[in-house]
C-alpha positions in Angstrom: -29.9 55.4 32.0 -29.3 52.6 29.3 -26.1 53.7 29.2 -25.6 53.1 32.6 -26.8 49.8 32.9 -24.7 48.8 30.0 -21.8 50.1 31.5 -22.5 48.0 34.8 -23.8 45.1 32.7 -20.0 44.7 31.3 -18.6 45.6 34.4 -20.4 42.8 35.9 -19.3 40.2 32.6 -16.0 41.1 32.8 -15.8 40.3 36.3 -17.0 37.3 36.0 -15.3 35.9 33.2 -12.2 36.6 35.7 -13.6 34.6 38.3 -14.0 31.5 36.1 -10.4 32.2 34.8 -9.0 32.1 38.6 -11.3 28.9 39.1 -9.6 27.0 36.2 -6.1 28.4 36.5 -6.4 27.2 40.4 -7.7 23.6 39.3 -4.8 23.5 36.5 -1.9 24.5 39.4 -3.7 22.0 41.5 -3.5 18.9 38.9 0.0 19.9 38.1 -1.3 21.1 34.8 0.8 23.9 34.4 3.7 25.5 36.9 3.9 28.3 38.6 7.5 28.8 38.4 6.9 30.0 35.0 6.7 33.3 35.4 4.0 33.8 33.1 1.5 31.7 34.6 2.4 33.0 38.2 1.9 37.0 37.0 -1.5 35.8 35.5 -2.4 34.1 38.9 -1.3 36.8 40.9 -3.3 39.2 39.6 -6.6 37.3 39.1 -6.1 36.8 42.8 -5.5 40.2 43.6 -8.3 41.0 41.5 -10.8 38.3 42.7 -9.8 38.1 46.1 -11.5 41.0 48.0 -14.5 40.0 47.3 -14.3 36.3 48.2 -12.8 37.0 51.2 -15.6 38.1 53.3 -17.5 34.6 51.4 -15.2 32.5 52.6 -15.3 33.9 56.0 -19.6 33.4 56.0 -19.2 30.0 54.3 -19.3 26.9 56.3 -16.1 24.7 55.5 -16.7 22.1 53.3 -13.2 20.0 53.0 -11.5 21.1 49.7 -14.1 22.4 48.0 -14.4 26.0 47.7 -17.9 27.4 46.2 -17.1 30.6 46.9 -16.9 32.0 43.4 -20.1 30.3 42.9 -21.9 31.9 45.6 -20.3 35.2 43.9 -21.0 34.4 40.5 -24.6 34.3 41.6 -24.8 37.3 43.5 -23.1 39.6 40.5 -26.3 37.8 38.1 -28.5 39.0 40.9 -27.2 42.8 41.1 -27.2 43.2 37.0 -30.5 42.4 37.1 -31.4 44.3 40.1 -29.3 47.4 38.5 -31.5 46.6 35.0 -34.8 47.0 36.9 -34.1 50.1 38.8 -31.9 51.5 35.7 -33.9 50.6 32.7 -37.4 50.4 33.6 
């Protein structure tokens, strides 16, 4: 069962490092930073949105809106913590 927990313990990391690349490549488009004509930087965006998106879709949708800011990956970022650890006390002990 270890192994399945590590196994959905990287999952989980992976995942998450991918929403925090999304965040900062949307911030760097946003301040002009970096261009998406490059074609490049628009593959990376476009799949770090596919990959990101179904799942903070239906976060957005619950969310109240709050102007420009979008906390949505927060909100996810805390919910993935809560699941690995969830998964690690059902799995593990």
């Amino acid at each position: 069962m270890i192994a399945v927990y590590n196994l959905i313990n990287t999952v989980i990391s992976i995942y998450i490092w991918l929403l925090i690349a999304m965040v900062v490549l949307n911030l760097l488009v946003s301040f002009n930073m970096v261009n998406t004509g490059n074609r490049f930087i628009y593959t990376i965006g476009d799949f770090l949105n596919r990959i990101t998106e179904p799942l903070l879709r239906p976060i957005r949708n619950i969310l109240p809106n709050l102007g420009g800011i979008d906390i949505s990956p927060m909100v996810l970022i805390l919910a993935l913590y809560f699941i690995r650890d969830l998964a690690f006390q059902f799995l593990v002990l």
